[in-house]
C-alpha positions as CSV (number, residue, x, y, z in Angstrom):
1,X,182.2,64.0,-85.7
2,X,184.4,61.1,-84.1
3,X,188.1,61.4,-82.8
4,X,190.5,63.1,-85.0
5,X,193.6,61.5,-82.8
6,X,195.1,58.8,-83.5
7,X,195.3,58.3,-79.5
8,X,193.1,57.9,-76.9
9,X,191.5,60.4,-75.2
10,X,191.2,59.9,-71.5
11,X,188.5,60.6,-70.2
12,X,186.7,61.2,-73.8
13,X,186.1,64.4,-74.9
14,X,182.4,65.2,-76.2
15,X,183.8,65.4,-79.7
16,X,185.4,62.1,-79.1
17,X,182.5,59.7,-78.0
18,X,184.5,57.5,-79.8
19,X,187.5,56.8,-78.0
20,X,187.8,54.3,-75.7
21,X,186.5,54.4,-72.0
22,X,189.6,54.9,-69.7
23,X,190.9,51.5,-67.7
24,X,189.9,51.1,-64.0
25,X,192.2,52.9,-61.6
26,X,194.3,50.4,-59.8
27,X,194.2,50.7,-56.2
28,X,196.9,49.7,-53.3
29,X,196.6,45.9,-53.2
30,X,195.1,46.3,-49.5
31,X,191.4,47.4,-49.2
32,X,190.5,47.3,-45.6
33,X,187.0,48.1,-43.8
34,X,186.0,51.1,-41.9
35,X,186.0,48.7,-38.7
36,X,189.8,47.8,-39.5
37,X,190.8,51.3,-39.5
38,X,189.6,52.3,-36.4
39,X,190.4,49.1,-35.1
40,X,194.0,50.0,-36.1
41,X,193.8,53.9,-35.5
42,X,192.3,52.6,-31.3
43,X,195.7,50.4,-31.5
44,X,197.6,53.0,-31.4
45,X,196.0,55.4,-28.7
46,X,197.2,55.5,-25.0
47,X,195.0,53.4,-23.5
48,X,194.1,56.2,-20.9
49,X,192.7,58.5,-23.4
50,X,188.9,58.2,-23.0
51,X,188.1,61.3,-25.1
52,X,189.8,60.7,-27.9
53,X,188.7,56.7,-28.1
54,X,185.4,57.7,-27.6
55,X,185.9,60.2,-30.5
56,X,187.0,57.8,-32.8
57,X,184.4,55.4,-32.0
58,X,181.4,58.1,-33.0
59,X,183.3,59.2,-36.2
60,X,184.6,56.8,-38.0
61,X,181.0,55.3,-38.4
62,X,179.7,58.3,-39.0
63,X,181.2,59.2,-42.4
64,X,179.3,56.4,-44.2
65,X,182.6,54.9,-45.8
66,X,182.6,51.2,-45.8
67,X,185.8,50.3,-47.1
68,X,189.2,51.8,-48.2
69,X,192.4,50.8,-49.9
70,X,196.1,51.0,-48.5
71,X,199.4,50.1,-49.3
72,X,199.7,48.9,-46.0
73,X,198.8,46.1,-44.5
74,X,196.2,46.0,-41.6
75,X,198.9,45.7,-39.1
76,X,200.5,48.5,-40.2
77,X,197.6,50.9,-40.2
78,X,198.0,53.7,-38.2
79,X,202.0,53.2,-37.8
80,X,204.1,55.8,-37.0
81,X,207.8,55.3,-39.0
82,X,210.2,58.0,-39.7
83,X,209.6,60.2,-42.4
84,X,212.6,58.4,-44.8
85,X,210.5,55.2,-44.2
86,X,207.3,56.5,-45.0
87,X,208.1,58.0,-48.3
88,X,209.7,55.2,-49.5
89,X,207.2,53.0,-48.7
90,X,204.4,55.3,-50.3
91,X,207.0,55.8,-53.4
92,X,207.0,52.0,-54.2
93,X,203.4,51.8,-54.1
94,X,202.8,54.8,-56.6
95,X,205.5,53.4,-58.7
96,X,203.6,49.9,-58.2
97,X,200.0,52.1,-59.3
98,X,201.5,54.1,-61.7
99,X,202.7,50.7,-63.7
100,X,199.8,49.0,-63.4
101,X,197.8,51.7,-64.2
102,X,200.2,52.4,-67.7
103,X,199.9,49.0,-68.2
104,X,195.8,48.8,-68.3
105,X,195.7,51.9,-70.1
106,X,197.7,50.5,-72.9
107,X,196.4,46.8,-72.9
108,X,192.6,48.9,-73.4
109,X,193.9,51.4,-75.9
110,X,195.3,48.6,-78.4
111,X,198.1,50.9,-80.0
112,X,201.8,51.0,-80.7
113,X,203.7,52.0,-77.8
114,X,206.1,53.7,-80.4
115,X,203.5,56.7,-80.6
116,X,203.5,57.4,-77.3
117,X,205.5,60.9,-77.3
118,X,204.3,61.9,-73.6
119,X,203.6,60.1,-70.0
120,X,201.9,62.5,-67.6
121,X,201.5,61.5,-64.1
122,X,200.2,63.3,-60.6
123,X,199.8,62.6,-57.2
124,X,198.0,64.7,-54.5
125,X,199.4,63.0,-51.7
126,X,201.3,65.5,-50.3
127,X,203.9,63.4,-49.9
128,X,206.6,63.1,-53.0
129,X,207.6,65.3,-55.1
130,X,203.9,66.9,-55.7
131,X,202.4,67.0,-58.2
132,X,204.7,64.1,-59.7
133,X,207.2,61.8,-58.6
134,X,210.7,60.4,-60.6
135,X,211.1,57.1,-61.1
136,X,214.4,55.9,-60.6
């Protein structure tokens, strides 16, 4: 049957085979091994506490992920920083996503931005302003 809209549908409906695929998700520009985040996350544990460095060293093998992405850099993993830090920090890298993100989606797509009528976006970080953030 073929897409009856004259934009995209992400991700394509069945009765819009058609339609483009959707552009990669950008990620946080930081992808960092399992290894780096535990090395980080042992960083910041007291020295004296056996049980819990022991912990970590059993788990974070054991869920079979390899790598991960962050905003942050490797030193920063596991940081604590107040609250107002932290959700500014995590705010300019959604923003930094969210651009990218509009940007590949409309580079792939190929239309007018003039026909754009709506711009949905959603978080689940719990952090800002779920399920969406304002741009300023």
């Amino acid at each position: 049957m073929g897409c009856r809209s004259r934009l995209p549908c992400f991700p394509p409906p069945l009765a819009c085979a058609d339609a483009p695929a959707p552009a990669p998700t950008p990620t946080p520009p930081a992808a960092h091994t399992q290894e780096d985040y535990l090395e980080a996350y042992l960083r910041q544990l007291p020295q004296d506490d056996h049980e819990a460095r022991e912990f970590a060293r059993r788990i974070f093998p054991a869920t079979g992920i390899q790598a991960g992405s962050s905003p942050l850099p490797k030193e920063r993993l596991f940081t604590k920083m107040p609250r107002s830090e932290f959700v500014s920090y995590v705010r300019a890298a959604v923003q930094d996503m969210s651009v990218r993100a509009c940007s590949d989606a409309l580079r792939s797509w190929g239309g007018a931005v003039q026909d754009i009528t709506h711009l949905v976006f959603g978080t689940m970080s719990a952090v800002i302003d779920a399920p969406t953030m304002d741009c300023r």
